[in-house]
TORNU-937958 format. One record per residue (C-alpha): residue in three letters; x, y, z. Coordinates in steps of 0.25 Angstrom, whole numbers. Each point is the difference from the previous one (the first is absolute). Example, Ala and Ser with C-alpha at 12.3 -4.5 7.8 and 13.67 -1.06 7.14 Angstrom:
<pt><resn>ALA</resn><px>49</px><py>-18</py><pz>31</pz></pt>
<pt><resn>SER</resn><px>6</px><py>14</py><pz>-2</pz></pt>
***
This chain:
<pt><resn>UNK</resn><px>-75</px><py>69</py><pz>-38</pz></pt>
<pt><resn>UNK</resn><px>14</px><py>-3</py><pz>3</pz></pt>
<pt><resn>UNK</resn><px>0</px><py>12</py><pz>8</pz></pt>
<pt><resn>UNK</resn><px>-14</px><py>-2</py><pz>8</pz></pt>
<pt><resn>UNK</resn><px>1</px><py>-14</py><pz>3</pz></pt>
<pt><resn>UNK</resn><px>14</px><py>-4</py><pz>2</pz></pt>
<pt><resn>UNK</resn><px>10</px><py>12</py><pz>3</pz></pt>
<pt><resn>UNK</resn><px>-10</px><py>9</py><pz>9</pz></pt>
<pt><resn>UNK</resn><px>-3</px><py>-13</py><pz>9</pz></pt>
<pt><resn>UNK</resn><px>16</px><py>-2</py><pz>1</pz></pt>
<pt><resn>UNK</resn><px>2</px><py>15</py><pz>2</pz></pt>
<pt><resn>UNK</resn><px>-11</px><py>1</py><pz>11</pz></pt>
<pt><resn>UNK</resn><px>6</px><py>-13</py><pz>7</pz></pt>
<pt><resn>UNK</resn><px>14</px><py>6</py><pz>2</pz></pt>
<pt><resn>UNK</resn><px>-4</px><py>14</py><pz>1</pz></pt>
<pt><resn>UNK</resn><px>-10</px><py>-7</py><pz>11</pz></pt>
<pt><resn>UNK</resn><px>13</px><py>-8</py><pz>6</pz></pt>
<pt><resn>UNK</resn><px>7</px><py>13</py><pz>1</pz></pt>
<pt><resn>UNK</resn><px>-9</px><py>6</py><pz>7</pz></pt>
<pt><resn>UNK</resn><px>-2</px><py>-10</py><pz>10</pz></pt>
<pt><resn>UNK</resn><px>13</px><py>0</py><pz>4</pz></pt>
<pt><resn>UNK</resn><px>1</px><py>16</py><pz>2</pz></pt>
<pt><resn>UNK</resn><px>-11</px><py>-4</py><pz>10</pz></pt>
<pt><resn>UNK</resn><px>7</px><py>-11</py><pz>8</pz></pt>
<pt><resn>UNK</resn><px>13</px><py>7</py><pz>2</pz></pt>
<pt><resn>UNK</resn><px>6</px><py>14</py><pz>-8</pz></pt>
<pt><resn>UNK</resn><px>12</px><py>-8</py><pz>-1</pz></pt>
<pt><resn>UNK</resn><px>-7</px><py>-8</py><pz>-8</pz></pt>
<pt><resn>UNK</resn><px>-3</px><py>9</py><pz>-12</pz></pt>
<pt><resn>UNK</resn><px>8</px><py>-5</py><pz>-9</pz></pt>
<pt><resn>UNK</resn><px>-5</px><py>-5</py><pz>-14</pz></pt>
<pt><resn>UNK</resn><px>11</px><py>-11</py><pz>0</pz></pt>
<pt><resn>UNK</resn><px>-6</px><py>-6</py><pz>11</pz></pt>
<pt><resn>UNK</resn><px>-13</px><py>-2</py><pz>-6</pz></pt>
<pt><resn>UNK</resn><px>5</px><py>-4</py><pz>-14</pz></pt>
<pt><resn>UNK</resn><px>8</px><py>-11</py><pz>7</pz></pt>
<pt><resn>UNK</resn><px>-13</px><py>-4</py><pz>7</pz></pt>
<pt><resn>UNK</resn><px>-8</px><py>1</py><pz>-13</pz></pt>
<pt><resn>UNK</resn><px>9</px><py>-9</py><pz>-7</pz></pt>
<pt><resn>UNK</resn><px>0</px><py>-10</py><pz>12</pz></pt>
<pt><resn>UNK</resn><px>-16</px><py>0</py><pz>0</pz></pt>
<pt><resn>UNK</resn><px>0</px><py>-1</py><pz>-18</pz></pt>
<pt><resn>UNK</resn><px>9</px><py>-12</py><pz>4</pz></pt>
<pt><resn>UNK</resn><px>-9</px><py>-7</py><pz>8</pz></pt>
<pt><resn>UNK</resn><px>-12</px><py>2</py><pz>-7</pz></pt>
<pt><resn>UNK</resn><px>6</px><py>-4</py><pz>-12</pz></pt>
<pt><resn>UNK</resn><px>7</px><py>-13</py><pz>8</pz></pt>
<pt><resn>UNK</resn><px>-11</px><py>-9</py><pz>-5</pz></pt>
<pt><resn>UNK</resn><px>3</px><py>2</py><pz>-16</pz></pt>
<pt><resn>UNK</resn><px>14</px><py>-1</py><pz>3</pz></pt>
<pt><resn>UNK</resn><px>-2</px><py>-15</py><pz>7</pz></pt>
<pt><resn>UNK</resn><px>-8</px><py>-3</py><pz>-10</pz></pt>
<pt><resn>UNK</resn><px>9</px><py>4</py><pz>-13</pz></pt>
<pt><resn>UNK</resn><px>11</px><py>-7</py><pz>8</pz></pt>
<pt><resn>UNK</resn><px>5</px><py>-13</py><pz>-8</pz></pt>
<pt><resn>UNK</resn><px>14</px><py>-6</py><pz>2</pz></pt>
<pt><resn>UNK</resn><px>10</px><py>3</py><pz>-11</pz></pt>
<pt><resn>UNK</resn><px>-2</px><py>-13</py><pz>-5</pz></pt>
<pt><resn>UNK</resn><px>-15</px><py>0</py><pz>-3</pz></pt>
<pt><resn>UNK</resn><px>2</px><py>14</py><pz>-7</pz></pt>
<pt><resn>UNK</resn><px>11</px><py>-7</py><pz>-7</pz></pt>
<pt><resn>UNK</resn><px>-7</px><py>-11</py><pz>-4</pz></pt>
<pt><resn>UNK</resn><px>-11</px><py>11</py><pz>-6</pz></pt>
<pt><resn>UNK</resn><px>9</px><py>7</py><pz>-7</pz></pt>
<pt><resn>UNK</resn><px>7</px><py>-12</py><pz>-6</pz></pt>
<pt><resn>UNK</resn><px>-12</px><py>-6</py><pz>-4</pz></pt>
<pt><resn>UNK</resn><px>-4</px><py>14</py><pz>-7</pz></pt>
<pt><resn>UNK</resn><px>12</px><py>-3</py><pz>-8</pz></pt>
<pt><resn>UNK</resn><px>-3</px><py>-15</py><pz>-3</pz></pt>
<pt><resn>UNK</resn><px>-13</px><py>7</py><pz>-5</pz></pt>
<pt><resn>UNK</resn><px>6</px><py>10</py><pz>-9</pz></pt>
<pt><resn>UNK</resn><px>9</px><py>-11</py><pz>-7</pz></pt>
<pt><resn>UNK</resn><px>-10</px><py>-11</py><pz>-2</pz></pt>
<pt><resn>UNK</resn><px>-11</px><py>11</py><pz>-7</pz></pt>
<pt><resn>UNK</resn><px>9</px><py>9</py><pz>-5</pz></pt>
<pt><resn>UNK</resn><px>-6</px><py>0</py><pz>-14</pz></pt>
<pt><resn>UNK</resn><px>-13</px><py>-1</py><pz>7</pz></pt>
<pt><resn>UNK</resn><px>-3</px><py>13</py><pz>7</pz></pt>
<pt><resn>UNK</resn><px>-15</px><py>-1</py><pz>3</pz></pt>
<pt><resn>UNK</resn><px>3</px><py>-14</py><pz>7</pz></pt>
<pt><resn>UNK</resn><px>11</px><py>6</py><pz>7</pz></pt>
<pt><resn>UNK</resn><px>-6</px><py>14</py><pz>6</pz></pt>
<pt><resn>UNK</resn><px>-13</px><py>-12</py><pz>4</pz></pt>
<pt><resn>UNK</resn><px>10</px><py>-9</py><pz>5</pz></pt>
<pt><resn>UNK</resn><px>7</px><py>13</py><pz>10</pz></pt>
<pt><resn>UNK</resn><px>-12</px><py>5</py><pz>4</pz></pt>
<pt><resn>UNK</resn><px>-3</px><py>-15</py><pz>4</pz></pt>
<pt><resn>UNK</resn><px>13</px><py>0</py><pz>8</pz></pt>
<pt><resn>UNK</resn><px>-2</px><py>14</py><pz>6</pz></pt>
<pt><resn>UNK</resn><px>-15</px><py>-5</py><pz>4</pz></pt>
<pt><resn>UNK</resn><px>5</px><py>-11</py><pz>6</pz></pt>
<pt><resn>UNK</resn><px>10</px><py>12</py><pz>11</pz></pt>
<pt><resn>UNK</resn><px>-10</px><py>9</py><pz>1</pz></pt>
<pt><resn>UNK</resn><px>1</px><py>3</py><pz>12</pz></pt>
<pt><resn>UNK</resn><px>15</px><py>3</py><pz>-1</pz></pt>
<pt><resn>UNK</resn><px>-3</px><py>8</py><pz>-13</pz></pt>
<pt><resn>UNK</resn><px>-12</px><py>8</py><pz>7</pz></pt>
<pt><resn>UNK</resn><px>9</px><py>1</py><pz>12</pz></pt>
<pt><resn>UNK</resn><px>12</px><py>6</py><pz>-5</pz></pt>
<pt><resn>UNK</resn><px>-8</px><py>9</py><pz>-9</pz></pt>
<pt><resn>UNK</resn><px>-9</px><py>5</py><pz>10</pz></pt>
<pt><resn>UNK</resn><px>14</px><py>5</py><pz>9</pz></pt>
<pt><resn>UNK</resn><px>7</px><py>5</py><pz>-13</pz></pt>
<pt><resn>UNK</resn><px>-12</px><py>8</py><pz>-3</pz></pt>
<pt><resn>UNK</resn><px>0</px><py>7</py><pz>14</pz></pt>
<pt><resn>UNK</resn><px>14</px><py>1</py><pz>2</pz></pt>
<pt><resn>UNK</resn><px>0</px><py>8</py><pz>-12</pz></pt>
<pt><resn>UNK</resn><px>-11</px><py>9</py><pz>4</pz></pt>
<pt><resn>UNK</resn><px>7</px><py>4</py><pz>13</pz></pt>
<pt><resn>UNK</resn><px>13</px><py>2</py><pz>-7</pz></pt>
<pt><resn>UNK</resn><px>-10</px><py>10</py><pz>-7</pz></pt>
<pt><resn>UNK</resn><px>-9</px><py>5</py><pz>11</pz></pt>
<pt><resn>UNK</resn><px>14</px><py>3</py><pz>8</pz></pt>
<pt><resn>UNK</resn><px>7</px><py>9</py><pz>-10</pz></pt>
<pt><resn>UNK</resn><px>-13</px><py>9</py><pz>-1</pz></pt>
<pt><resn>UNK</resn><px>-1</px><py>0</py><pz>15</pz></pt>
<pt><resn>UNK</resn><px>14</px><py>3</py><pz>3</pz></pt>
<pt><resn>UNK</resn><px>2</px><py>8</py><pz>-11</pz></pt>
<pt><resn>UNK</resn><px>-13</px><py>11</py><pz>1</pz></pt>
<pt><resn>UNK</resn><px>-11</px><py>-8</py><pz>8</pz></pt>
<pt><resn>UNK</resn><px>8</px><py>3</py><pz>14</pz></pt>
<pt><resn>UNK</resn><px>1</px><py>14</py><pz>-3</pz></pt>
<pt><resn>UNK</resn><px>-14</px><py>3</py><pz>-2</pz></pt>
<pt><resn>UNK</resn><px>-4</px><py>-3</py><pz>-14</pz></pt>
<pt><resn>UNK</resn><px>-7</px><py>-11</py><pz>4</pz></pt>
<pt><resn>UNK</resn><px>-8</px><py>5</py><pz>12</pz></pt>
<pt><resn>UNK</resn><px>-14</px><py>1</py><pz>-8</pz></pt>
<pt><resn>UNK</resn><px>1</px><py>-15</py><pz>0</pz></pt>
<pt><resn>UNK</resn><px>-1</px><py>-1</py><pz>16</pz></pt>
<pt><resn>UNK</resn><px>-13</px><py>-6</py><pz>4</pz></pt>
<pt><resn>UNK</resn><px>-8</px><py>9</py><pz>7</pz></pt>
<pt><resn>UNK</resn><px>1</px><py>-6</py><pz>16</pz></pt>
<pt><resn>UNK</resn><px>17</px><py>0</py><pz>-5</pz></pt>
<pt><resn>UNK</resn><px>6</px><py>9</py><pz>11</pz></pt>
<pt><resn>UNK</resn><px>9</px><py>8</py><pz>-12</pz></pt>
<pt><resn>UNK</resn><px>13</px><py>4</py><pz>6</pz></pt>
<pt><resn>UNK</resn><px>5</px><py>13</py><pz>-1</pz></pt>
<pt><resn>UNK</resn><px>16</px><py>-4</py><pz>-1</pz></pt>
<pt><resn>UNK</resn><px>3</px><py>-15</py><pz>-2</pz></pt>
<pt><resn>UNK</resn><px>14</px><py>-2</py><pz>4</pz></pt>
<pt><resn>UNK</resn><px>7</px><py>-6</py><pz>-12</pz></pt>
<pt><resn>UNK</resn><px>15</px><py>-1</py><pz>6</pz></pt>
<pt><resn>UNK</resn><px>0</px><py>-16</py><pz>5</pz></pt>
<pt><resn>UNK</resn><px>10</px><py>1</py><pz>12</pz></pt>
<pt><resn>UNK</resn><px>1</px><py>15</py><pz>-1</pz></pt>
<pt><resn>UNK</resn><px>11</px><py>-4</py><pz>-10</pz></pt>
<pt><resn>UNK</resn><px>-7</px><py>-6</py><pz>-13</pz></pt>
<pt><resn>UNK</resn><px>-7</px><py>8</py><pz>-9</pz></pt>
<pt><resn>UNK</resn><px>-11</px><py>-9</py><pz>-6</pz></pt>
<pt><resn>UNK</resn><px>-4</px><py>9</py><pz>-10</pz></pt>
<pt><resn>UNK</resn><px>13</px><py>0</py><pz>-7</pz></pt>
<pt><resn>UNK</resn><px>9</px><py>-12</py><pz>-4</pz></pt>
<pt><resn>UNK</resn><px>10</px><py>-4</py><pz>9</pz></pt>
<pt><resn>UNK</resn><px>14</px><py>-10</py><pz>-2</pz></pt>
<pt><resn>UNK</resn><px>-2</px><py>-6</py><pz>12</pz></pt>
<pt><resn>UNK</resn><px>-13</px><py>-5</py><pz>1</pz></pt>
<pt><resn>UNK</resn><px>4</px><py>-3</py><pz>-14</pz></pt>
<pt><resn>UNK</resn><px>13</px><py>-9</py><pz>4</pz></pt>
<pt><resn>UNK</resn><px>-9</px><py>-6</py><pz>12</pz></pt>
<pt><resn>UNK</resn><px>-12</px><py>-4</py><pz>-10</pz></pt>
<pt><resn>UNK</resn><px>11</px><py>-5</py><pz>-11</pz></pt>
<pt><resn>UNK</resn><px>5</px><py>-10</py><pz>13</pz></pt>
<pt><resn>UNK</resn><px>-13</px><py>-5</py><pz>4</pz></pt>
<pt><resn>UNK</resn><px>-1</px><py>-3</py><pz>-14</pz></pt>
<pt><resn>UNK</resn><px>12</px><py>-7</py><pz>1</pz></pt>
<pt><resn>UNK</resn><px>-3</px><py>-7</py><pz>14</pz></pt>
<pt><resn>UNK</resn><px>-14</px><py>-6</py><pz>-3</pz></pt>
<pt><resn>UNK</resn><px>6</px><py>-6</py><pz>-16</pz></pt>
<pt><resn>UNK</resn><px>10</px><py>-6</py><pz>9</pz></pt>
<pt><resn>UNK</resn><px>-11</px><py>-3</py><pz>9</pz></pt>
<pt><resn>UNK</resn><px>-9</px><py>-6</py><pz>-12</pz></pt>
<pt><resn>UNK</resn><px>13</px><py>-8</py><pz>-8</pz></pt>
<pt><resn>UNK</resn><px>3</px><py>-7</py><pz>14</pz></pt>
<pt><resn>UNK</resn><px>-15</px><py>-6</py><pz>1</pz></pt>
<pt><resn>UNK</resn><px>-1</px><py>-4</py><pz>-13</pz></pt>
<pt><resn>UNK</resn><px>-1</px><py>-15</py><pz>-2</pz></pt>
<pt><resn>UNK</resn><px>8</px><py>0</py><pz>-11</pz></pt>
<pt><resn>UNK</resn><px>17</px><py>7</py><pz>-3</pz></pt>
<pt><resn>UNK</resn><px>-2</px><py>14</py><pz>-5</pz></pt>
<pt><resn>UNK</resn><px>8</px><py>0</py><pz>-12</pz></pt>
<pt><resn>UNK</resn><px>13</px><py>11</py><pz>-1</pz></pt>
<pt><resn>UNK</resn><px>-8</px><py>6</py><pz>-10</pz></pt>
<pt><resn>UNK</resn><px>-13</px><py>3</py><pz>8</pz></pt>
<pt><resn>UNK</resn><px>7</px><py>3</py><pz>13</pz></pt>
<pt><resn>UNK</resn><px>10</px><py>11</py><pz>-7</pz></pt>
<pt><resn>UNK</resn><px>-16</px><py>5</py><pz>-5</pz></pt>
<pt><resn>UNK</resn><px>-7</px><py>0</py><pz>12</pz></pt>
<pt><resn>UNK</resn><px>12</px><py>4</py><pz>11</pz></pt>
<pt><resn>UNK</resn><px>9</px><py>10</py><pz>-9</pz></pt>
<pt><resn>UNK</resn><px>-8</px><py>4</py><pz>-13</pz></pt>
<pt><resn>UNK</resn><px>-13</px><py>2</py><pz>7</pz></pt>
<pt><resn>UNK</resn><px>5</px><py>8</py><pz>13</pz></pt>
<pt><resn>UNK</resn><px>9</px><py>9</py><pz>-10</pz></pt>
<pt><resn>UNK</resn><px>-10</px><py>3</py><pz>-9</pz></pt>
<pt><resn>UNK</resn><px>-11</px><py>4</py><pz>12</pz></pt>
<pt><resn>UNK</resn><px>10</px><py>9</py><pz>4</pz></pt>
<pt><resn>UNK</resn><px>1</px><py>7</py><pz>-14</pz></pt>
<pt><resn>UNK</resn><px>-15</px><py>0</py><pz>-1</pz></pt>
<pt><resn>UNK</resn><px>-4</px><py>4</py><pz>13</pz></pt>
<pt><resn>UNK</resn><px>11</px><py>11</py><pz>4</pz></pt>
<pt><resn>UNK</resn><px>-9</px><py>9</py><pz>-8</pz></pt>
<pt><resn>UNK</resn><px>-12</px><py>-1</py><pz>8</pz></pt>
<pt><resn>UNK</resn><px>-6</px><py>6</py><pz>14</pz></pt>
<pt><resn>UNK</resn><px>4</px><py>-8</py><pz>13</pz></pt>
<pt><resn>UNK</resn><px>-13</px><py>-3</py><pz>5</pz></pt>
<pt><resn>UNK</resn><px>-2</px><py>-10</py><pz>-11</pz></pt>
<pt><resn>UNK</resn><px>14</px><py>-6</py><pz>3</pz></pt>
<pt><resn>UNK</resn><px>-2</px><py>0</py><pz>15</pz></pt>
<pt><resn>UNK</resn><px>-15</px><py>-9</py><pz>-3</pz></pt>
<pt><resn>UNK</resn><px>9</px><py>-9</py><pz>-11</pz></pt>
<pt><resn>UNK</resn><px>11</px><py>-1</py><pz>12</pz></pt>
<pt><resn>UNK</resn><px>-13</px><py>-5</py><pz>12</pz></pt>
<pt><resn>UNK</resn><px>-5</px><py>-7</py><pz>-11</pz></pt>
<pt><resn>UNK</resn><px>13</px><py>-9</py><pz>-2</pz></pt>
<pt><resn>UNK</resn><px>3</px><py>0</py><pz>13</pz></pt>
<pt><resn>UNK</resn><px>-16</px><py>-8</py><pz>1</pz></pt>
<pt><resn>UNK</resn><px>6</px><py>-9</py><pz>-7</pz></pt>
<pt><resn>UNK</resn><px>14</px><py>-4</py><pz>3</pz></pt>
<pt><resn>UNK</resn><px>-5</px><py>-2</py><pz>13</pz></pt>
<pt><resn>UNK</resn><px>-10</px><py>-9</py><pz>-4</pz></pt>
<pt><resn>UNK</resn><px>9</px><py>-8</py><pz>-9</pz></pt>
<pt><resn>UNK</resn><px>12</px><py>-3</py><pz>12</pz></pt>
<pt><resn>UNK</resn><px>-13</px><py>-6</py><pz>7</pz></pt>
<pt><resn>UNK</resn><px>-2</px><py>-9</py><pz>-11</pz></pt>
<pt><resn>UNK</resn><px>16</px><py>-3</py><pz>-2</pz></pt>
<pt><resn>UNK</resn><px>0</px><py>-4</py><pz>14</pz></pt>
<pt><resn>UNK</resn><px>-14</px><py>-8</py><pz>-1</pz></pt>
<pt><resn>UNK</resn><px>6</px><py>-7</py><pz>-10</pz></pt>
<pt><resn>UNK</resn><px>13</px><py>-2</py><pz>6</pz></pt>
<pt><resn>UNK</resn><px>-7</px><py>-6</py><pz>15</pz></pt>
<pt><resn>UNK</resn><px>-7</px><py>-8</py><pz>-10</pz></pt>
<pt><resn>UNK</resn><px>12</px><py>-7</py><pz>-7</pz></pt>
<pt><resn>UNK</resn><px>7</px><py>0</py><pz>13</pz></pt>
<pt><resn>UNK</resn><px>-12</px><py>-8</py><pz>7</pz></pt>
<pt><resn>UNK</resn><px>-3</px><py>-10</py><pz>-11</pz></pt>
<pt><resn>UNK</resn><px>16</px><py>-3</py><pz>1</pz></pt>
<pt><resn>UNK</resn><px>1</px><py>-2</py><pz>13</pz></pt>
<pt><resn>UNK</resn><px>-14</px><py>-7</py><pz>4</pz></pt>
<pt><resn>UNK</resn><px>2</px><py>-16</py><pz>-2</pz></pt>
<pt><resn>UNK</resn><px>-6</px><py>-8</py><pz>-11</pz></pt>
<pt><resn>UNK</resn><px>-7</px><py>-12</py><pz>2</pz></pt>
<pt><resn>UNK</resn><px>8</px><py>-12</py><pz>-7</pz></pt>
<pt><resn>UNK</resn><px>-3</px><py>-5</py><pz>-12</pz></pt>
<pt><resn>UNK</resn><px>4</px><py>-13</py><pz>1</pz></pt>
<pt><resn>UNK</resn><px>-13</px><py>0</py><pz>11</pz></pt>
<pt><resn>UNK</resn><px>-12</px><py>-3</py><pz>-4</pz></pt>
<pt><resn>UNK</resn><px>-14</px><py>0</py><pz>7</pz></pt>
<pt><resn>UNK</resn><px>0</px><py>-15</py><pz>1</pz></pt>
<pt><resn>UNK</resn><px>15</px><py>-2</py><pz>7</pz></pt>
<pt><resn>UNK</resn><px>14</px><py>0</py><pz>-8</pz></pt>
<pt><resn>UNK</resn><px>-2</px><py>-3</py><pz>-15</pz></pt>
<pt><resn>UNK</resn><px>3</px><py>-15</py><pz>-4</pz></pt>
<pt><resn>UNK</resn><px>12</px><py>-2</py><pz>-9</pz></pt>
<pt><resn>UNK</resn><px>-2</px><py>-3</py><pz>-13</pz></pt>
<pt><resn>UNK</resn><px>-4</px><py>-15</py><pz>-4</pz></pt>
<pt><resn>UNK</resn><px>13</px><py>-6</py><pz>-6</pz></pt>
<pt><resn>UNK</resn><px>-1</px><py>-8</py><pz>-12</pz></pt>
<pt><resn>UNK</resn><px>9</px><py>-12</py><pz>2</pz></pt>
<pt><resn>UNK</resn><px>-6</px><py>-12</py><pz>0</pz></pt>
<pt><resn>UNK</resn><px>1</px><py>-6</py><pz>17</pz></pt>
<pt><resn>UNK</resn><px>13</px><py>-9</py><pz>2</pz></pt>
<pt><resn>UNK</resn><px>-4</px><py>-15</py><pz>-2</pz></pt>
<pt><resn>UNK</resn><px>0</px><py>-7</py><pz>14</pz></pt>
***
């Protein structure tokens, strides 16, 4: 099932991709090139759920604290508390559906994109081609003439381990709320360390879509850091009315309660 309905669709896009780009140009033969505009296009489609799982840092904190208010309060009441989470949980569902829906494909590509890199490409995969799929006899696998995408590479490793980096960093300076030393030595040291561990030991294509993929978004975030920024800067600058006008003139001070010097 996973096979029919999800990788050969993906595998007959890019495949798809590929060879519209070997039409345009021969230059233009390169798998790299269409796994970037893959990624670019999953991006986009995907835009929608990421607007909508988008909560400020505050509200998801706010969720999570009140998950632990929860877990004190029923503690020695476990059916009231799993009633009272799923409550909670109801109540952000979209966030919940959301973030769930792009964990479940993000996880998916990461699996479809080993098996194409690591035997689709090469012609294991070809009976899965539809039958008006051009099938192209050689697909050039060497993105720039220099990286092999079928076999990990340290570079594109380092590059995808600082885009990591870049869109935390990205992510800790929108948040509404101070990033603790804890979270930022998770998120902008621990996280982008480990990824390179993990992923030295799998084929560049997946890589190079991981790296379009964060590029999507740290170029959507510095939008939104300079939205916000205009915003504050306009606020601080535009004049206020003052307060001490109302709709009916200046305010009358307040009635004193001496008694009127006698005449």
């Amino acid at each position: 099932m996973f096979e029919t309905y999800i990788y050969a669709p993906f595998f007959n896009v890019l495949v798809g991709l590929y060879s519209l780009l070997s039409g345009l140009s021969p230059e233009l033969a390169d798998m790299g090139i269409a796994v970037i505009i893959f990624s670019l296009v999953i991006r986009v489609l995907t835009f929608p759920l990421t607007l909508a799982g988008e909560r400020s840092e505050d509200e998801k904190t706010k969720i999570v604290n009140h998950v632990a208010e929860l877990k004190r309060i029923y503690a020695h009441e476990p059916i009231r508390l799993r009633a009272e989470i799923k409550q909670t949980m109801r109540g952000n569902a979209r966030t919940v559906i959301a973030t769930t829906v792009n964990m479940i494909i993000q996880v998916s590509i990461i699996l479809m994109l080993y098996r194409i890199f690591t035997t689709g490409l090469e012609g294991a995969d070809y009976y899965l081609l539809y039958d008006f799929m051009p099938r192209p006899e050689h697909i050039n696998l060497m993105f720039l003439n220099k990286y092999d995408l079928s076999h990990t590479n340290s570079t594109l490793n380092l590059v995808q381990s600082l885009m990591i980096f870049l869109v935390e960093v990205l992510s800790a300076l929108r948040s509404p709320l101070p990033v603790s030393r804890k979270n930022k030595a998770l998120l902008q040291l621990v996280l982008p360390l480990g990824s390179y561990l993990i992923f030295i030991f799998l084929p560049a294509g997946k890589k190079l879509f991981i790296i379009a993929s964060l590029a999507f978004s740290a170029i959507y975030l510095t939008f939104r850091i300079i939205q916000d920024w205009g915003k504050k800067l306009f606020d601080r600058f535009t004049p206020r009315p003052s307060v001490a006008e109302g709709e009916g003139g200046p305010i009358p001070p307040p009635a004193s309660n001496q008694p009127p010097l006698a005449s």
